[in-house]
PyMOL Python script that loads the backbone (N, CA, C, O; Angstrom):
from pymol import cmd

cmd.read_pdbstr("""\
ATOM      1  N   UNK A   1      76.179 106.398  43.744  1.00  0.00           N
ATOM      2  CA  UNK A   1      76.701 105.647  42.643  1.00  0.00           C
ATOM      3  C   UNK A   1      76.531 106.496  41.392  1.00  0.00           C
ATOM      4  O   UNK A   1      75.721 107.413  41.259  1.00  0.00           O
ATOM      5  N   UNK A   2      77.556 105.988  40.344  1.00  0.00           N
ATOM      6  CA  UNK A   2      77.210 106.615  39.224  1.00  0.00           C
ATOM      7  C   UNK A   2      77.600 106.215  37.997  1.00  0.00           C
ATOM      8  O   UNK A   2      78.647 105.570  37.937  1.00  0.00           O
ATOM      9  N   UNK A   3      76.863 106.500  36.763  1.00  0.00           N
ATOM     10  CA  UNK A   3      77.416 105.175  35.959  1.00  0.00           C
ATOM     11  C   UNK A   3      78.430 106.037  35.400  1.00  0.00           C
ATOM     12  O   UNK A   3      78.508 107.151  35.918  1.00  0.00           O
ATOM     13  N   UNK A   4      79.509 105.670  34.121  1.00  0.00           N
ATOM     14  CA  UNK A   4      80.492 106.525  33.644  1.00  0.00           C
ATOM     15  C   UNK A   4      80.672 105.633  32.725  1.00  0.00           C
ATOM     16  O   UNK A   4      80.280 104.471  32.613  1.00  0.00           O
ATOM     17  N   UNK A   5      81.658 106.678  31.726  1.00  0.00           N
ATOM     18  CA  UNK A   5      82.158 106.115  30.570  1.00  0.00           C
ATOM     19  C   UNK A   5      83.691 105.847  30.593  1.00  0.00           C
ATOM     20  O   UNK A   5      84.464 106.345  31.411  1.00  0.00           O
ATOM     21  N   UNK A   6      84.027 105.004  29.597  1.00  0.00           N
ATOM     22  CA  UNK A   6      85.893 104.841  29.674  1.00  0.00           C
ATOM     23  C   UNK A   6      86.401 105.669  29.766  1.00  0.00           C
ATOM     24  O   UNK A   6      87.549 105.313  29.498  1.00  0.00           O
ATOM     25  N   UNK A   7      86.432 107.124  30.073  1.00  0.00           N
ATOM     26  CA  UNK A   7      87.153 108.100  30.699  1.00  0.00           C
ATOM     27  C   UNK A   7      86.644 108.367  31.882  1.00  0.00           C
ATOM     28  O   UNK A   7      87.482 109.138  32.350  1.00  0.00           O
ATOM     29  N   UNK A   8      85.690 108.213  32.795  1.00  0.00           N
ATOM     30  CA  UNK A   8      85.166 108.569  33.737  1.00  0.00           C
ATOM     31  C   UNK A   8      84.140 109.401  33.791  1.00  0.00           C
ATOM     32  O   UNK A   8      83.553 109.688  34.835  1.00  0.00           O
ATOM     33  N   UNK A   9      83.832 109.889  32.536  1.00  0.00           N
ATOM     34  CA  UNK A   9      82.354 111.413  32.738  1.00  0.00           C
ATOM     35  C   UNK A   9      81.450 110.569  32.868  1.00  0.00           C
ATOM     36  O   UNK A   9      81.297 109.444  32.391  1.00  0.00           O
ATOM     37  N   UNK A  10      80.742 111.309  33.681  1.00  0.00           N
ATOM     38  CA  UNK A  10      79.224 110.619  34.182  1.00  0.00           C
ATOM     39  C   UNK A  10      78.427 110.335  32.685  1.00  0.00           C
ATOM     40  O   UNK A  10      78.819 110.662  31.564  1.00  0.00           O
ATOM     41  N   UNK A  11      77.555 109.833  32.949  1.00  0.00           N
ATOM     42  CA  UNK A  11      76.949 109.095  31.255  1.00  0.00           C
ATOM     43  C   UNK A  11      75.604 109.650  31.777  1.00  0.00           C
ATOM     44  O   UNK A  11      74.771 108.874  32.247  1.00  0.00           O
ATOM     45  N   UNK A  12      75.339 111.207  31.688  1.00  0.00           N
ATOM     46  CA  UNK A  12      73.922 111.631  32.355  1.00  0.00           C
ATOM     47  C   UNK A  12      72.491 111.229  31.630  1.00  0.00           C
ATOM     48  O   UNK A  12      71.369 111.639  31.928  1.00  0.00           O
ATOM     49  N   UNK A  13      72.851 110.346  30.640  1.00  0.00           N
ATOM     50  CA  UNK A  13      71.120 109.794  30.154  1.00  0.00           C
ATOM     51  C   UNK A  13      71.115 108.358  30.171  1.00  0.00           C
ATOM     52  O   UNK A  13      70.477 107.590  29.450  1.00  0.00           O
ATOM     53  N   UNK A  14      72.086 108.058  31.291  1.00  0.00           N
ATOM     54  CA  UNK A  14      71.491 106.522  31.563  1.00  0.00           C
ATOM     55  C   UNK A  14      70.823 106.614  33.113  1.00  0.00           C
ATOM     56  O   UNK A  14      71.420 106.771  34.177  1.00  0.00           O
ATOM     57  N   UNK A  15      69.373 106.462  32.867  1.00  0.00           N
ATOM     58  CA  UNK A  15      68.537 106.234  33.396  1.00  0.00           C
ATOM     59  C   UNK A  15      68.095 105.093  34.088  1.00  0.00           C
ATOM     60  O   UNK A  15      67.634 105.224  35.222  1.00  0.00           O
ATOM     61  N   UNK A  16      68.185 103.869  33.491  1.00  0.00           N
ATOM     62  CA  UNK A  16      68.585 102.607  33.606  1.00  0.00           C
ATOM     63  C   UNK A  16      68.072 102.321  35.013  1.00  0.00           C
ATOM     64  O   UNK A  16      68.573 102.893  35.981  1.00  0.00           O
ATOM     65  N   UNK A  17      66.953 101.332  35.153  1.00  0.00           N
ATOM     66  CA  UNK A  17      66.846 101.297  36.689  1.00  0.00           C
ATOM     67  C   UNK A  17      68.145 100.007  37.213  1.00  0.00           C
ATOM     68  O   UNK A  17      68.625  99.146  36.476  1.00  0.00           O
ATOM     69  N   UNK A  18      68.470 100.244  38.704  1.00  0.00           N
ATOM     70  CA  UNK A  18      69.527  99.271  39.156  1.00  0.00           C
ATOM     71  C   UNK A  18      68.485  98.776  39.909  1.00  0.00           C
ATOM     72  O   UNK A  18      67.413  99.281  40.241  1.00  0.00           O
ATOM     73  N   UNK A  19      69.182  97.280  40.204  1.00  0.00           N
ATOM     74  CA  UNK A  19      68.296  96.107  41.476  1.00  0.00           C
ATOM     75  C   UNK A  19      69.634  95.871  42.394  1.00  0.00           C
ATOM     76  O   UNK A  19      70.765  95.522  42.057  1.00  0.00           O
ATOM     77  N   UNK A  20      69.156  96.149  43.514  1.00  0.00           N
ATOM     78  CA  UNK A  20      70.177  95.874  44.521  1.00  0.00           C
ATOM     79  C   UNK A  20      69.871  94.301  45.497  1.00  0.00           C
ATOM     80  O   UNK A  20      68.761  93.855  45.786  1.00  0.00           O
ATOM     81  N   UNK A  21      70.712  93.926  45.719  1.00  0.00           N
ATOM     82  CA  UNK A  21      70.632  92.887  46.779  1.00  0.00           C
ATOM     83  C   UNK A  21      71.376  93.220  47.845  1.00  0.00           C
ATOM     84  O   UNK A  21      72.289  94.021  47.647  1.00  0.00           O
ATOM     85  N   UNK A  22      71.154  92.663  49.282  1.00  0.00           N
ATOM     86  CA  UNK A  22      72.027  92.827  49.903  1.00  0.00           C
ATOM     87  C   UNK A  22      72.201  91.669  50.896  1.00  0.00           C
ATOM     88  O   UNK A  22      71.213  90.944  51.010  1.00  0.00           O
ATOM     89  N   UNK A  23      73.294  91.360  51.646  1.00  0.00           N
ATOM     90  CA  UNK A  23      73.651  90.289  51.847  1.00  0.00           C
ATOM     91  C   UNK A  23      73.695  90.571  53.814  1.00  0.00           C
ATOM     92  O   UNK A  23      74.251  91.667  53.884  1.00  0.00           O
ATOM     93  N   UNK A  24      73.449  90.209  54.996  1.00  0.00           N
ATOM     94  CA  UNK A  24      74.518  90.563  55.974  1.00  0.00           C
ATOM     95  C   UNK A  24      73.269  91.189  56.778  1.00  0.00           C
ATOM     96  O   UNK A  24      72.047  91.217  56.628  1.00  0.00           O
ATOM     97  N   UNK A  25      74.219  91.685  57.720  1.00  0.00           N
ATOM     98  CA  UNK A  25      73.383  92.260  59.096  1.00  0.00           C
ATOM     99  C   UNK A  25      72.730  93.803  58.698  1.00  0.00           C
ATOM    100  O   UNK A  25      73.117  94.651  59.501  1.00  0.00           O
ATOM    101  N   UNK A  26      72.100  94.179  57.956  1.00  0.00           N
ATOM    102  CA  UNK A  26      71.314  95.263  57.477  1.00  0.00           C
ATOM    103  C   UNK A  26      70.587  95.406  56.687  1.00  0.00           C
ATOM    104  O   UNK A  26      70.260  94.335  56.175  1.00  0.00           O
ATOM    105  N   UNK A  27      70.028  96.412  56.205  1.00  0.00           N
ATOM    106  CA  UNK A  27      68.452  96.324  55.682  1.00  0.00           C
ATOM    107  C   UNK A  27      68.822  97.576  54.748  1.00  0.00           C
ATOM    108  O   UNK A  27      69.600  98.454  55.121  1.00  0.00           O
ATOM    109  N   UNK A  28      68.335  97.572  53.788  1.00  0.00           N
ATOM    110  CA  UNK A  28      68.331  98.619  52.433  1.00  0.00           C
ATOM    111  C   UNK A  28      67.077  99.445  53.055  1.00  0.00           C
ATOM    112  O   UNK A  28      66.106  99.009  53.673  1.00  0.00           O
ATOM    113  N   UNK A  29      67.376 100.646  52.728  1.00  0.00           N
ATOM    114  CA  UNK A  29      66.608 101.657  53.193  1.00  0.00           C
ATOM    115  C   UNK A  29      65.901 102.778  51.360  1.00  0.00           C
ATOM    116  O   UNK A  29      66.629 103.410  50.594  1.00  0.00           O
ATOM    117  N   UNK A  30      64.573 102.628  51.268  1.00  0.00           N
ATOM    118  CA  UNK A  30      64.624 102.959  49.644  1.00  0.00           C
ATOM    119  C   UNK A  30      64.326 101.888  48.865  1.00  0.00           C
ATOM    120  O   UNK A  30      64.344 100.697  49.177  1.00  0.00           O
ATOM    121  N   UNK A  31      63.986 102.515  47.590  1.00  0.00           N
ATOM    122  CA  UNK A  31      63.389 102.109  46.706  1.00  0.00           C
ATOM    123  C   UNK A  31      64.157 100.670  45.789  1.00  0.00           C
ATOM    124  O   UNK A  31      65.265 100.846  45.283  1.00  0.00           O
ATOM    125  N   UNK A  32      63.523  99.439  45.667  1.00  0.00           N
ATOM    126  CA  UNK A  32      64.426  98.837  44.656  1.00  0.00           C
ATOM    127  C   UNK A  32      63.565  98.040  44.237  1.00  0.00           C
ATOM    128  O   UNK A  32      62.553  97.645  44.818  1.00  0.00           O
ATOM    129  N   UNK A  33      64.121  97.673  42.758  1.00  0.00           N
ATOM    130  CA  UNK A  33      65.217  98.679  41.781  1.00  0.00           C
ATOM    131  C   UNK A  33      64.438 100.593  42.016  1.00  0.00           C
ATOM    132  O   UNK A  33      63.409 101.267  42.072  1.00  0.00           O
ATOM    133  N   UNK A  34      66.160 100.601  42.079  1.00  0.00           N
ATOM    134  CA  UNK A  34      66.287 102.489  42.062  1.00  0.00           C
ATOM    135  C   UNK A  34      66.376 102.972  40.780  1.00  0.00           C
ATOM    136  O   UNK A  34      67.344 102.549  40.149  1.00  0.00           O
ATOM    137  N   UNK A  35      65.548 103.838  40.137  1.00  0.00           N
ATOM    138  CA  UNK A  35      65.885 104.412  38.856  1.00  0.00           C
ATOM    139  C   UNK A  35      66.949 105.645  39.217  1.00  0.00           C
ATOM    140  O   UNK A  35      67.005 106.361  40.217  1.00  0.00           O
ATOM    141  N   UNK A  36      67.756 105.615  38.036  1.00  0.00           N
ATOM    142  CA  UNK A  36      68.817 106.449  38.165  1.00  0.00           C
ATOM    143  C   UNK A  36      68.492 107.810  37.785  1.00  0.00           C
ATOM    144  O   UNK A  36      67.439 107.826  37.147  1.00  0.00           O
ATOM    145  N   UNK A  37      69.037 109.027  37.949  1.00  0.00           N
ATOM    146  CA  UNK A  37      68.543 110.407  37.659  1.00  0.00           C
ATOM    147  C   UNK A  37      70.043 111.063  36.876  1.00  0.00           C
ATOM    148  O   UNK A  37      70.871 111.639  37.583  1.00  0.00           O
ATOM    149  N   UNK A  38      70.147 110.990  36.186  1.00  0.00           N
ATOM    150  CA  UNK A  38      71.509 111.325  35.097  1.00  0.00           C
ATOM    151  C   UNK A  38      72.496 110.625  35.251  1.00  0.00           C
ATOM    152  O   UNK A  38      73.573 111.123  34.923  1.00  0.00           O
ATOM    153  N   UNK A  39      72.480 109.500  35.695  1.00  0.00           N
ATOM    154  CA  UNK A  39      73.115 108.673  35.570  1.00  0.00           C
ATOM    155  C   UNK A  39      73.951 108.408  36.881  1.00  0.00           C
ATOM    156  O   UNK A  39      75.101 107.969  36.882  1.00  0.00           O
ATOM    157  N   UNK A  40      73.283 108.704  37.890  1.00  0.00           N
ATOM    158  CA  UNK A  40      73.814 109.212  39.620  1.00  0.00           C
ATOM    159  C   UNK A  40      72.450 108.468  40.377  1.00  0.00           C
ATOM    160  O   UNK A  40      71.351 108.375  39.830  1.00  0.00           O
ATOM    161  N   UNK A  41      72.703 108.071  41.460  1.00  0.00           N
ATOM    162  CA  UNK A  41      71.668 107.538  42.418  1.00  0.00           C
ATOM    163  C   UNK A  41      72.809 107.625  44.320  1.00  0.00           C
ATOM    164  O   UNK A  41      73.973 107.892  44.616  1.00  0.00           O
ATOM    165  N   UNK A  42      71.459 107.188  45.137  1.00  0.00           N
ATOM    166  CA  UNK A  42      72.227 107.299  45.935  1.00  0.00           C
ATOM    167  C   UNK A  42      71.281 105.919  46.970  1.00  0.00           C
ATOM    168  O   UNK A  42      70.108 105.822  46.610  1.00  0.00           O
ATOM    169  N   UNK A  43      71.567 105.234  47.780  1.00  0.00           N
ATOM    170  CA  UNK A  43      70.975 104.173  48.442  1.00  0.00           C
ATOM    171  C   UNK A  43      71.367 104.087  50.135  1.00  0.00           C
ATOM    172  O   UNK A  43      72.582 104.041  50.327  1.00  0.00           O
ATOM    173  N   UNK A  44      70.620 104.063  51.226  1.00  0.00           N
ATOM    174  CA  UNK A  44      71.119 103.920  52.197  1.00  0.00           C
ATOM    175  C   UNK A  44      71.144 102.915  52.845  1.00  0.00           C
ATOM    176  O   UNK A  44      70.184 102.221  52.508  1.00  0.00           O
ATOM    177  N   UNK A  45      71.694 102.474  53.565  1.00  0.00           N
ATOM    178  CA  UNK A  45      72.088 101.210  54.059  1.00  0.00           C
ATOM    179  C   UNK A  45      72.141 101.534  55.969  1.00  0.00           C
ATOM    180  O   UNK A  45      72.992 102.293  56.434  1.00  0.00           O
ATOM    181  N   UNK A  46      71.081 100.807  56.879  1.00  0.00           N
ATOM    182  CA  UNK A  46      70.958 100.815  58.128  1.00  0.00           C
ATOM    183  C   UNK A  46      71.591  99.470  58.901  1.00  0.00           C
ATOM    184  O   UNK A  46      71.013  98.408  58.672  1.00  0.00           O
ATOM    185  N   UNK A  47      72.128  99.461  59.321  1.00  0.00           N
ATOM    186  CA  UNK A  47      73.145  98.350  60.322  1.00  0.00           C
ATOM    187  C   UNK A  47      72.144  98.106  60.858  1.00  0.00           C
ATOM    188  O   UNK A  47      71.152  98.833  60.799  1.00  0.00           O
ATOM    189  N   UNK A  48      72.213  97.062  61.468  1.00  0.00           N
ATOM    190  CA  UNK A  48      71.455  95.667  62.803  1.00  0.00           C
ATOM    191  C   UNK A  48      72.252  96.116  63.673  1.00  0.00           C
ATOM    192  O   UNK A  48      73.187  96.887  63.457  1.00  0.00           O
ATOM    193  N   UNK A  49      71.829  95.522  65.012  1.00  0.00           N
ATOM    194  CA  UNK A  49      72.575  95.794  65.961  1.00  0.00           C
ATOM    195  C   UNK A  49      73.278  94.375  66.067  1.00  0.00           C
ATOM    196  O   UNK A  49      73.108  93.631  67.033  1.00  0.00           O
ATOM    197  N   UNK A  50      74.149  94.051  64.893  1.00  0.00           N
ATOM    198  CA  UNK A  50      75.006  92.670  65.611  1.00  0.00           C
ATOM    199  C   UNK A  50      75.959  93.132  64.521  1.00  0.00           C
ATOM    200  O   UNK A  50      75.526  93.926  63.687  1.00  0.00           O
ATOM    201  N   UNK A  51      77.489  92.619  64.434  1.00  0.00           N
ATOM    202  CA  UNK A  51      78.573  93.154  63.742  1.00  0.00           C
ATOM    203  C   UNK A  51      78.572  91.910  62.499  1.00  0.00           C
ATOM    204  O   UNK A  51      77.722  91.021  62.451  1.00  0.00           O
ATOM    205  N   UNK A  52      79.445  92.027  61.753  1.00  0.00           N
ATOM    206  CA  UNK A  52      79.424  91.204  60.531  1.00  0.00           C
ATOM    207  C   UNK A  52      79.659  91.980  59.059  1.00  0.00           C
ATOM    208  O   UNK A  52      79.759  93.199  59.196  1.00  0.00           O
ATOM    209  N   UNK A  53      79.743  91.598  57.963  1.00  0.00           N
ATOM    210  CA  UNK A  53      80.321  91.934  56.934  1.00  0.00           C
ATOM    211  C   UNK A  53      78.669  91.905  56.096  1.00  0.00           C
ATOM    212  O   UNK A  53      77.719  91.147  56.293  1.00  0.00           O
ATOM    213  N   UNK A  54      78.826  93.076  55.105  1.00  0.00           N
ATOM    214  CA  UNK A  54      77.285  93.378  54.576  1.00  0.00           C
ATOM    215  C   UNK A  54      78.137  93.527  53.175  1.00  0.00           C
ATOM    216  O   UNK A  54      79.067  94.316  53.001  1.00  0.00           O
ATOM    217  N   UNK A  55      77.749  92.836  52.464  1.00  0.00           N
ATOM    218  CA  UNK A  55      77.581  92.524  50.791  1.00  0.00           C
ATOM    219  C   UNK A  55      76.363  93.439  50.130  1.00  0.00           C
ATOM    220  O   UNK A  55      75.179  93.158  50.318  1.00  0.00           O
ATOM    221  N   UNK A  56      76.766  94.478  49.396  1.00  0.00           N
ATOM    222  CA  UNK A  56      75.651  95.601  48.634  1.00  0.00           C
ATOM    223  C   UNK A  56      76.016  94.871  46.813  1.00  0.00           C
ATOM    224  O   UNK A  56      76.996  95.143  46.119  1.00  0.00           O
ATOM    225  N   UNK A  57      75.171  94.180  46.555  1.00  0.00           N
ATOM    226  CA  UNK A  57      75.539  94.001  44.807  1.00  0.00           C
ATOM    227  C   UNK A  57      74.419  95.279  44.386  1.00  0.00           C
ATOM    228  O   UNK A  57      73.559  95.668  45.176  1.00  0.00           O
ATOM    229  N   UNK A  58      74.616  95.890  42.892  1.00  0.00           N
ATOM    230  CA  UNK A  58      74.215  96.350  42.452  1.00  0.00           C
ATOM    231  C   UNK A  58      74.161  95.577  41.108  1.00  0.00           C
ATOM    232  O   UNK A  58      74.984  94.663  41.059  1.00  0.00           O
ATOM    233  N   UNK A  59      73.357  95.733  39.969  1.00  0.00           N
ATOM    234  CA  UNK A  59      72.814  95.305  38.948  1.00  0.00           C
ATOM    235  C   UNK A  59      72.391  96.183  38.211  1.00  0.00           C
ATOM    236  O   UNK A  59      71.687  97.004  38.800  1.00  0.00           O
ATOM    237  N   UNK A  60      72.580  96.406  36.796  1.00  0.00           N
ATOM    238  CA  UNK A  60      72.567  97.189  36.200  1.00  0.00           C
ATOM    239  C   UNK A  60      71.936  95.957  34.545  1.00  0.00           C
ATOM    240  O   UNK A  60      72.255  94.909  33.984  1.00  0.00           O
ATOM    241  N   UNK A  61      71.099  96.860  34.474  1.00  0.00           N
ATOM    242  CA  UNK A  61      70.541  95.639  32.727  1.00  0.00           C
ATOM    243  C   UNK A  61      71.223  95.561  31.871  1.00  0.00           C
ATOM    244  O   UNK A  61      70.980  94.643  31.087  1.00  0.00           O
ATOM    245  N   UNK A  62      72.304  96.380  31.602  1.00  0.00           N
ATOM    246  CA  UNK A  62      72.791  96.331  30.346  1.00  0.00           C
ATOM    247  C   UNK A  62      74.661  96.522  30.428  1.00  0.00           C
ATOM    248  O   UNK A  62      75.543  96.392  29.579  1.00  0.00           O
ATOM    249  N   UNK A  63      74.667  96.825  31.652  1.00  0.00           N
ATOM    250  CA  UNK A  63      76.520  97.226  32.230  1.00  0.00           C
ATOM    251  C   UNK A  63      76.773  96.157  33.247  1.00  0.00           C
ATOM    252  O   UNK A  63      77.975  96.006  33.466  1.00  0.00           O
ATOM    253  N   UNK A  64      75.948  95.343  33.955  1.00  0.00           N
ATOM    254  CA  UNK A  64      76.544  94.161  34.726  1.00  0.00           C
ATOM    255  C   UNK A  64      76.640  94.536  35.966  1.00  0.00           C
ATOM    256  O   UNK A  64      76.343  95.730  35.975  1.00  0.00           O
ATOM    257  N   UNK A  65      76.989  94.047  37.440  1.00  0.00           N
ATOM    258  CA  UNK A  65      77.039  94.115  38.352  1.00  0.00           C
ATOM    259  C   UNK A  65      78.323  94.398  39.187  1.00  0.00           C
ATOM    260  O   UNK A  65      79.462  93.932  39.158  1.00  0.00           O
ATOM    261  N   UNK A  66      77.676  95.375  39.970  1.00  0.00           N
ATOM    262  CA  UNK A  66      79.177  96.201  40.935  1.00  0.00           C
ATOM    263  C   UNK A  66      78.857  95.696  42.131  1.00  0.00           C
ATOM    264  O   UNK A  66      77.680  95.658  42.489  1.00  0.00           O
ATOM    265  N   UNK A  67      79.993  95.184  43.005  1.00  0.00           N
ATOM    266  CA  UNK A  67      79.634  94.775  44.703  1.00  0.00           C
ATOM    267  C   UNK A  67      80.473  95.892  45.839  1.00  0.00           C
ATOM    268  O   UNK A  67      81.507  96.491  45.543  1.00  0.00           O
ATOM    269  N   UNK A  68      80.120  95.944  46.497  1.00  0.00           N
ATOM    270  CA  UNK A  68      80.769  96.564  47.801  1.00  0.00           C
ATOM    271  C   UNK A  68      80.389  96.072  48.993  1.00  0.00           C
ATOM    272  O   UNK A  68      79.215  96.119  49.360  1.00  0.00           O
ATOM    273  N   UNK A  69      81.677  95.374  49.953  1.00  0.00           N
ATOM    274  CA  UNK A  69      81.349  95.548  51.007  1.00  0.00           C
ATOM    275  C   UNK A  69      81.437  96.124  52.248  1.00  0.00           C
ATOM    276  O   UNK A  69      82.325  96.969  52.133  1.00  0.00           O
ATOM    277  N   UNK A  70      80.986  96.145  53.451  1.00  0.00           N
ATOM    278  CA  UNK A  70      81.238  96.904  54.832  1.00  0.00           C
ATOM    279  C   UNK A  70      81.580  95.807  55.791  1.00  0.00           C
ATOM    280  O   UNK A  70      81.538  94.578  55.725  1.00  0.00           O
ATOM    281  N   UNK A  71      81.865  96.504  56.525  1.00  0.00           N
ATOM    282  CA  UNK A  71      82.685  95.065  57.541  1.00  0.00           C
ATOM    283  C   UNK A  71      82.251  95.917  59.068  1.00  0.00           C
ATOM    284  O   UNK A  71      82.751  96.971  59.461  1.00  0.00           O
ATOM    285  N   UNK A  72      81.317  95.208  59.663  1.00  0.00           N
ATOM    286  CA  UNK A  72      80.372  96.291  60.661  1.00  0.00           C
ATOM    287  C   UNK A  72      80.736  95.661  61.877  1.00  0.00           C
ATOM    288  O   UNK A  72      80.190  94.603  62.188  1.00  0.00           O
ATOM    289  N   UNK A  73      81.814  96.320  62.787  1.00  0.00           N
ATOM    290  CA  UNK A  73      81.820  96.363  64.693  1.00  0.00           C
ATOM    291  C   UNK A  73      81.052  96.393  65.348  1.00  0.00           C
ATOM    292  O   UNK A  73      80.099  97.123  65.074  1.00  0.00           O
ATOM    293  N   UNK A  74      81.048  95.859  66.190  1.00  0.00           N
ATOM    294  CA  UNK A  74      80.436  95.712  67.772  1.00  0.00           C
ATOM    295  C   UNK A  74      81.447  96.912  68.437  1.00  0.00           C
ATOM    296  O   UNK A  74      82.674  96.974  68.509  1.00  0.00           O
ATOM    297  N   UNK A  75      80.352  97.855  68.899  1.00  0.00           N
ATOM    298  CA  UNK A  75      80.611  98.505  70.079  1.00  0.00           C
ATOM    299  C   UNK A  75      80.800  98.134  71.278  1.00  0.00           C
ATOM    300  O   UNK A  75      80.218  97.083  71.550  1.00  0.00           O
ATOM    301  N   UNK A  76      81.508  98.683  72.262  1.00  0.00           N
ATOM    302  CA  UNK A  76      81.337  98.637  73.626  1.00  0.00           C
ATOM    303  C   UNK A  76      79.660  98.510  74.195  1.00  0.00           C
ATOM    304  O   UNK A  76      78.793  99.088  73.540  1.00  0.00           O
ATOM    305  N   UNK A  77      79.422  98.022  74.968  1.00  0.00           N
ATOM    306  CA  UNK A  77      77.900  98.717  75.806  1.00  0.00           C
ATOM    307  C   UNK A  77      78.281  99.796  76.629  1.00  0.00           C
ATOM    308  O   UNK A  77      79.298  99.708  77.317  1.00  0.00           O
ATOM    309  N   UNK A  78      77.505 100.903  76.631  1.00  0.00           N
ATOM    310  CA  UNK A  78      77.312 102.189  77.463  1.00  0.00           C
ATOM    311  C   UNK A  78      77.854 101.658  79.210  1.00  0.00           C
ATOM    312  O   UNK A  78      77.562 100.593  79.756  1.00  0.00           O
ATOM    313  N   UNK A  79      78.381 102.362  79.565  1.00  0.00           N
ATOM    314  CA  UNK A  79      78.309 103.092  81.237  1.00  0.00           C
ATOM    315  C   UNK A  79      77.484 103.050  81.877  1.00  0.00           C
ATOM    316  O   UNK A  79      77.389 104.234  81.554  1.00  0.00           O
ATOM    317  N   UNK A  80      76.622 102.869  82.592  1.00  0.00           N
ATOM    318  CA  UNK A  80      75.540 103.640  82.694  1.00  0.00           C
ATOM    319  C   UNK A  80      75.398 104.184  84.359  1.00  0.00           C
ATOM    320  O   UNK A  80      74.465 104.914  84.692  1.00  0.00           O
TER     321      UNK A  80
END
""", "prot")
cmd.dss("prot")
cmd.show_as("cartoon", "prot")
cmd.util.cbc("prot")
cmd.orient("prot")
């Protein structure tokens, strides 16, 4: 993620810590709230083993909240 200004350049001294929530069949992997490092962060996100749609909000103190979601398949089971 990264924060930016009305043209798009990264805004490298917002530091700003974010609080994430997350919604769905997975688990946030990392620190939260994540403090930002020039205005860039990065967060990982580990799937469950069951399929379903995962809601990532982000939160920001002073710029408001960004969402994204994933929409997570069921595999086949193995051969064996």
């Amino acid at each position: 993620m990264r924060v930016t200004d009305e043209f798009g350049a990264t805004r490298t001294y917002s530091n700003d810590p974010v609080v994430f929530k997350l919604e769905g069949p997975a688990a946030l992997i990392g620190d939260n709230p994540f403090a930002l490092i020039g205005g860039t962060g990065a967060v990982w996100i580990r799937a469950k083993e069951q399929a379903g749609t995962v809601r990532l909000i982000a939160t920001h103190s002073r710029l408001g909240s960004q969402t994204i979601e994933l929409h997570l398949t069921a595999v086949p089971a193995e051969l064996v």
